[in-house]
C-alpha positions in Angstrom: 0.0 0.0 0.0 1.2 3.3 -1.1 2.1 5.9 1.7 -0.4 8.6 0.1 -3.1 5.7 0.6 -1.9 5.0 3.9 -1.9 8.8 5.3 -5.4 9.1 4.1 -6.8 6.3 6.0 -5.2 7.4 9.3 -6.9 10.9 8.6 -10.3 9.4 7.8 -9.5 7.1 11.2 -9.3 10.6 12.8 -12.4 11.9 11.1 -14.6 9.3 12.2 -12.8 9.5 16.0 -13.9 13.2 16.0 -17.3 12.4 14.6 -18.0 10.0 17.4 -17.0 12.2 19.9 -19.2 14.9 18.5 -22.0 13.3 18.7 -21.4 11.7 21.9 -21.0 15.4 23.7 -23.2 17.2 21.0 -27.1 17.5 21.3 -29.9 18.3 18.5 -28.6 18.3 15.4 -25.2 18.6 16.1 -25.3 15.1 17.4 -26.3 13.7 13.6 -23.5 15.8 12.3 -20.8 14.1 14.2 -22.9 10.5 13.1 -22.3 12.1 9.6 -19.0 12.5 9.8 -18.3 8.7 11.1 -19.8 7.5 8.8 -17.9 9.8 6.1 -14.6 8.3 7.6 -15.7 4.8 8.0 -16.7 5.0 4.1 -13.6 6.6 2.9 -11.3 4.1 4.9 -13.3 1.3 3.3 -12.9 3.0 -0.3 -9.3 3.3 0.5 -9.2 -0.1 1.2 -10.7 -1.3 -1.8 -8.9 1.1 -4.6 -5.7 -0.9 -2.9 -7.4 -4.2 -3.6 -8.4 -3.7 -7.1 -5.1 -2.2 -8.1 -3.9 -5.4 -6.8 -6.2 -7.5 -9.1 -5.7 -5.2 -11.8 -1.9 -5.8 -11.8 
């Protein structure tokens, strides 16, 4: 896995951590915001995971 790939999952790692923690301290609709975001970084680690798999197919 390339370093570029591997930087970006750590930072979408960190995106969902602050997600969760926003909407654990958040109320209203801040609260879905921060579920928003963990999800955003949960997806994008998982994308990340599979553009590294089917480059690996690919080649």
């Amino acid at each position: 896995m390339i370093g570029s790939r591997v930087f970006f999952m750590i930072l979408s790692v960190l995106t969902a951590l602050v997600g969760l923690l926003a909407a654990a301290t958040a109320h209203d609709y801040l609260q879905v915001f921060g579920l928003g975001l963990f999800g955003f970084g949960v997806l994008y680690a998982f994308s990340c995971i599979k553009r590294h798999y089917d480059e690996k197919d690919a080649a």
